[in-house]
NUNUMI-832898 format. One record per residue (C-alpha): x, y, z. Coordinates in Angstrom, 3 decimals. Example, Ala and Ser with C-alpha at 12.3 -4.5 7.8 and 13.67 -1.06 7.14 Angstrom:
! residues 2
{{12.300 -4.500 7.800}};
{{13.670 -1.060 7.140}};
//
This chain:
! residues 290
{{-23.123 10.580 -16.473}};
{{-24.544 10.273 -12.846}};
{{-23.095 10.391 -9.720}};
{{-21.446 6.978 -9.845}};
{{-18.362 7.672 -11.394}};
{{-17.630 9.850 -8.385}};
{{-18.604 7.309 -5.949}};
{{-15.283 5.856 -5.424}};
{{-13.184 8.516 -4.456}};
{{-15.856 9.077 -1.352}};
{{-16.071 5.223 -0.999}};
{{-12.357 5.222 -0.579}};
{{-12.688 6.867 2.534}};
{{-14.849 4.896 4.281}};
{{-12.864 2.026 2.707}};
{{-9.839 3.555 5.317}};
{{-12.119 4.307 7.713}};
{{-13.953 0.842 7.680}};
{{-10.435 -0.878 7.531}};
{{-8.924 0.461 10.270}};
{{-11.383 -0.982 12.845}};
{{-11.492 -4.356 10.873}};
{{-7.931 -4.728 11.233}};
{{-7.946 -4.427 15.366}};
{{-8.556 -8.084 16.006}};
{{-7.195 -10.051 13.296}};
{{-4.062 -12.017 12.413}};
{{-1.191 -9.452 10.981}};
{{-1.236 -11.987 8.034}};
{{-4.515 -11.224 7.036}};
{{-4.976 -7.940 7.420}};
{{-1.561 -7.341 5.680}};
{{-3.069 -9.257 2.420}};
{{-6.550 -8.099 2.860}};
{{-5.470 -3.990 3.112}};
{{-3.516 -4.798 0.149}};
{{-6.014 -5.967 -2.013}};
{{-8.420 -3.349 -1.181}};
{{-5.952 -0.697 -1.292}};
{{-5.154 -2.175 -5.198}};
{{-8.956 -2.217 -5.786}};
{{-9.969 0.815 -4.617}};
{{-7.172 2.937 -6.649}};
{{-8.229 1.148 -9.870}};
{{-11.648 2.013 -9.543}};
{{-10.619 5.608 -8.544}};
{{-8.268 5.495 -11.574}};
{{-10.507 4.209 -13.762}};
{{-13.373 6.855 -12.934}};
{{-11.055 9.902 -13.185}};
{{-9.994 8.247 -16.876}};
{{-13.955 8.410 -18.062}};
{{-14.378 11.748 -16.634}};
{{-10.719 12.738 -18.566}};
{{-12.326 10.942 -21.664}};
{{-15.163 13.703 -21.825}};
{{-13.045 16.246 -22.949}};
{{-12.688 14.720 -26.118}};
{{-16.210 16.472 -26.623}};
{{-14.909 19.694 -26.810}};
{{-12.405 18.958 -29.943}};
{{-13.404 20.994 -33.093}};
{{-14.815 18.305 -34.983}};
{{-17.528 17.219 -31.531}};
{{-17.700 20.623 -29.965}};
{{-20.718 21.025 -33.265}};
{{-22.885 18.643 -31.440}};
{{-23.141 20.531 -28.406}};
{{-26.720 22.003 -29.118}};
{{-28.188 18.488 -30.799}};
{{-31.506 17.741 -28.806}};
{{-31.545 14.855 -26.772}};
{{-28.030 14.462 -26.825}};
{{-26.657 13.235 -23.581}};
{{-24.470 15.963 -22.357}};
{{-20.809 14.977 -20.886}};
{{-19.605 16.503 -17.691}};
{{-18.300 20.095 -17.301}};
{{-15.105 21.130 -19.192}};
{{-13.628 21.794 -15.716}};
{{-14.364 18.570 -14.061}};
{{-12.443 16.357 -17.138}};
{{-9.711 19.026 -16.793}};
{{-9.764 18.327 -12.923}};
{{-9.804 14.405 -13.616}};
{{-6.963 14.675 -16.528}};
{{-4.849 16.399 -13.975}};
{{-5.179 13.769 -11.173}};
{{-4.940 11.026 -13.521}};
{{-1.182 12.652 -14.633}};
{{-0.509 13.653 -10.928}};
{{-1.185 9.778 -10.014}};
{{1.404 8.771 -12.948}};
{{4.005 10.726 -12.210}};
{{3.975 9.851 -8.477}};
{{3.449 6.535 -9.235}};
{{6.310 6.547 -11.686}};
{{8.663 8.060 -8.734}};
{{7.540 5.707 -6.154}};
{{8.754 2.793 -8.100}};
{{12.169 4.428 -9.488}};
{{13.126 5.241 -5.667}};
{{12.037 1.770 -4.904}};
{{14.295 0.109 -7.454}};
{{16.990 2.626 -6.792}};
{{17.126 1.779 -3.093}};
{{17.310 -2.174 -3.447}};
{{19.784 -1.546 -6.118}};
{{22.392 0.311 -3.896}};
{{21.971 -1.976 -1.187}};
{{22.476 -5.165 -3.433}};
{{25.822 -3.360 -3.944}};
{{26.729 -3.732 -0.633}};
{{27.964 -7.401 -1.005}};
{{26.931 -10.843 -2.158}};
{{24.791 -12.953 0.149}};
{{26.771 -15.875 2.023}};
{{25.357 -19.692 2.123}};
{{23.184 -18.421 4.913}};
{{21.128 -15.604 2.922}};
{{22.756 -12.753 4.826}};
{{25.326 -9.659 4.058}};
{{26.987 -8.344 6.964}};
{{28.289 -4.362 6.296}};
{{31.011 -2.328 7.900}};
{{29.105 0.562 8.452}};
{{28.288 2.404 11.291}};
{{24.943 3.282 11.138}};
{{22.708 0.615 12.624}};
{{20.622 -0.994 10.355}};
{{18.485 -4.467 9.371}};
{{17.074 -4.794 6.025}};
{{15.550 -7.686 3.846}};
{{16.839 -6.534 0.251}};
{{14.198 -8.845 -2.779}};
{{16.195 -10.190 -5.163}};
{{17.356 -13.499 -6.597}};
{{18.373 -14.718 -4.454}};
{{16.807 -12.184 -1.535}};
{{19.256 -11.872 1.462}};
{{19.152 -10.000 4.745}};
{{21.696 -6.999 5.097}};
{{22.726 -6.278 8.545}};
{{25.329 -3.962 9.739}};
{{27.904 -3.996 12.171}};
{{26.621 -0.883 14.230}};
{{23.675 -2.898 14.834}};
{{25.070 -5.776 15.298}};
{{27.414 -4.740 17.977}};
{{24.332 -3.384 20.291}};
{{22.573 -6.645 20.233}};
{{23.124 -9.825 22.169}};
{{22.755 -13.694 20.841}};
{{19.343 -13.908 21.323}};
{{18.627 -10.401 19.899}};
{{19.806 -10.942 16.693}};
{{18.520 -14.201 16.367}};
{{15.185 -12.262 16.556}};
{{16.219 -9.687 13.888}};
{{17.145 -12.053 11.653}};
{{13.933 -14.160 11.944}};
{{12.178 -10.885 11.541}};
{{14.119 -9.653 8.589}};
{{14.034 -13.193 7.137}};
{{10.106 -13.573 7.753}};
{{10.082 -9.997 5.325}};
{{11.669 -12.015 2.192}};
{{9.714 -15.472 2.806}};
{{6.659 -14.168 2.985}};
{{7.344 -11.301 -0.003}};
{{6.171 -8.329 2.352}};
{{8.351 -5.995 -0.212}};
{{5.471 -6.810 -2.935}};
{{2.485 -6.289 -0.136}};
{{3.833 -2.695 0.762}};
{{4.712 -1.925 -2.866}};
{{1.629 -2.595 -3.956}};
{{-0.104 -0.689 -1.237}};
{{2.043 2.434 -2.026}};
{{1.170 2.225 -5.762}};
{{-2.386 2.103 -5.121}};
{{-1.931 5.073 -2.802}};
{{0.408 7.356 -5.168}};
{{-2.185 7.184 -7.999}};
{{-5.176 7.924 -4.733}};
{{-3.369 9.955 -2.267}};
{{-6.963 8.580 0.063}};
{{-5.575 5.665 0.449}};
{{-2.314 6.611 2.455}};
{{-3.930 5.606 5.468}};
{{-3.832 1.958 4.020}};
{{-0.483 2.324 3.055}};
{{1.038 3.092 6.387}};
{{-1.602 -0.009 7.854}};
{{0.307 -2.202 5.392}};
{{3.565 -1.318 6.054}};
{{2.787 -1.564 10.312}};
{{1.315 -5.105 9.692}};
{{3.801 -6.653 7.246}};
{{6.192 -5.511 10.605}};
{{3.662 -7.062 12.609}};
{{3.775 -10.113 10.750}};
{{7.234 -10.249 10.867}};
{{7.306 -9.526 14.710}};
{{4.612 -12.832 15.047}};
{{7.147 -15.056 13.044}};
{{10.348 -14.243 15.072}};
{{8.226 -15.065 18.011}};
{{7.683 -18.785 16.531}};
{{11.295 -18.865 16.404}};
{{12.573 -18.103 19.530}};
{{9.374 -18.824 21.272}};
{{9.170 -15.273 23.669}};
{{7.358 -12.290 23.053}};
{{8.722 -10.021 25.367}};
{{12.237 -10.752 23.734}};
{{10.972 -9.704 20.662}};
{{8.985 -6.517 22.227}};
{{11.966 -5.772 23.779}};
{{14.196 -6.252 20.330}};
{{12.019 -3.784 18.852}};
{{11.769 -1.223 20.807}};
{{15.949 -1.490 21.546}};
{{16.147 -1.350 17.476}};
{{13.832 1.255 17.102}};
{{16.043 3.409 19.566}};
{{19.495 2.312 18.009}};
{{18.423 3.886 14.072}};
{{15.638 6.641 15.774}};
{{16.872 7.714 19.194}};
{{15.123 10.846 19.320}};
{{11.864 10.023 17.350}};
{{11.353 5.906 17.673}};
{{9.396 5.813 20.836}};
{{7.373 8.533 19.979}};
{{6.211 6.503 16.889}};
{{3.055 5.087 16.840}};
{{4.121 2.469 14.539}};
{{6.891 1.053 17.329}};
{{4.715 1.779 19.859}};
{{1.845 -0.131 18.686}};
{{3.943 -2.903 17.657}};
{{5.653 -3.517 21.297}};
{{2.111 -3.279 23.000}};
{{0.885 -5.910 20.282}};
{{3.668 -8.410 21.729}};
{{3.034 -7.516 25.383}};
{{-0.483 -9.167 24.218}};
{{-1.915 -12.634 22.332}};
{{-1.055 -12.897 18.920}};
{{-4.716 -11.954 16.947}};
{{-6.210 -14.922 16.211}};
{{-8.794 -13.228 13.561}};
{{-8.895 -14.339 10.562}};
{{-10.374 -13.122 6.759}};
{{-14.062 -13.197 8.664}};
{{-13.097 -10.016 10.163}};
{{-12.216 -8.143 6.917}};
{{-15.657 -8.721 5.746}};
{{-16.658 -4.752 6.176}};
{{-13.566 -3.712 4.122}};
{{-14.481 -6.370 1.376}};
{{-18.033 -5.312 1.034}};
{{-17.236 -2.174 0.620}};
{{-14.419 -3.075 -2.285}};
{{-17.605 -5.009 -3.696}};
{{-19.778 -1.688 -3.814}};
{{-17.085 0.289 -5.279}};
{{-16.582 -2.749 -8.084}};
{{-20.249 -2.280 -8.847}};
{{-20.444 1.704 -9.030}};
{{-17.475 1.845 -10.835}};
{{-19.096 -1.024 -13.236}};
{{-22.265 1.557 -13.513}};
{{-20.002 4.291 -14.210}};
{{-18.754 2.481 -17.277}};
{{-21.846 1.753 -18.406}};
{{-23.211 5.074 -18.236}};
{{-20.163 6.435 -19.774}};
{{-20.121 3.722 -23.034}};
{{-24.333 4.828 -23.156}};
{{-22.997 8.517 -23.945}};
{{-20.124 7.859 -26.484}};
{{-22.664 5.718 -28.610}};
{{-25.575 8.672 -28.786}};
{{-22.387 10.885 -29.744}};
{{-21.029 8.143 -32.265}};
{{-24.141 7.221 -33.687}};
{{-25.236 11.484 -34.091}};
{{-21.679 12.036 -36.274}};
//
């Protein structure tokens, strides 16, 4: 096997790399989708590689490891490359396995925080201030009173446009997906956190339609982010960059912009095709030799 089956672990990086200038002028909408699918693309591929290279280990079982001196056999990888590539592949399970038990976990305890009213939304007693869109059938927004009571008419008319913009628009799928892809290719993290900040972005540009002011909604944000993060929300890049993207335009780049990211998904679709290849051309000179 050549050097193609490694391929897109490296391309992964420029995949993040390439991304995060693609994303600069373009719609949240888009780049929210876009990082999404290339984030699911790119750990497949990775996945998929590190599976052939696990494969090769089957080589060294008793009833192969006799073949190992046959001329003109095509010779697997080393033993301690598969071992390496079984051990991510498991790694990538088991986080990926935890990632979506938290997940469920979490929207389960807050579905038990009431039933949704007429209007979609559960208001809680608690103290701490939160706003969250909880998925579901129906999907509601959960809102509590600490919040609440630090935010005027207008303010949480933008929260819940924000919060409601989250469940039309199934941004809990987008960022789930993205944080799949990047617990089975811990390369792709960076892609993670980009889908997360735009699916807020998003949600930021759709409040805006409603009410129809930015700097209402910048200022929403940032008063939010203070109420649940005093001491660390300004010093977030994620808030940050999200108040100074409402003290601006809205992006009005669309998919055209993404085209880097996608050609590069396209290369690692076509190495990790090669790597296949390459790997069924080996297991049929060892098939056809027992």
């Amino acid at each position: 096997m050549t050097f193609a089956v490694y391929l897109p672990a490296v391309l992964s990086l420029l995949l993040v790399a390439v991304s995060k200038a693609a994303a600069r002028h373009t719609s949240p909408a888009a780049v929210a989708r876009g990082l999404t699918l290339a984030a699911a693309g790119a750990a497949a591929a990775y996945t998929f590689c590190l599976g052939l290279l696990a494969l090769t280990l089957l080589d060294d079982l008793p009833p192969l490891a006799a073949f190992d001196r046959v001329p003109g056999l095509p010779k697997p990888v080393p033993g301690p490359i598969a071992l390496v590539a079984a051990a991510l592949v498991a790694w990538g399970a088991l986080r990926l396995f935890r990632d979506v038990r938290t997940r469920r976990d979490t929207y389960r305890r807050l579905r038990k925080a009431g039933a949704p009213g007429p209007a979609g939304l559960v208001v809680a007693d608690w103290e701490a201030p939160h706003a969250v869109a909880v998925p579901g059938r129906p999907g509601h927004v959960l809102i509590t009173t600490g919040l609440l009571r630090g935010l005027d008419g207008r303010e949480r008319e933008v929260v819940l446009a924000h919060e409601h913009a989250h469940l039309r628009h199934g941004h809990h799928r987008l960022i789930a997906l993205a944080a799949g892809a990047a617990a089975v290719n811990p390369l792709l993290v960076p892609l993670r956190e980009a889908v997360a900040h735009h699916c807020e972005r998003w949600a930021d540009e759709e409040a805006v339609r409603r009410v129809g002011d930015r700097g209402l909604v910048a200022r929403c944000v940032a008063k939010a982010a203070l109420a649940t993060r005093p001491v660390l929300a300004l010093g977030g890049s994620s808030v940050v960059g999200r108040v100074r993207a409402l003290r601006s335009p809205e992006p009005s780049g669309r998919w055209t912009r993404l085209a880097g990211p996608a050609a590069i998904l396209v290369v690692i679709a076509a190495v990790t095709a090669t790597a296949a290849v390459e790997f069924a051309a080996v297991a049929v000179a060892w098939l056809n030799v027992v």
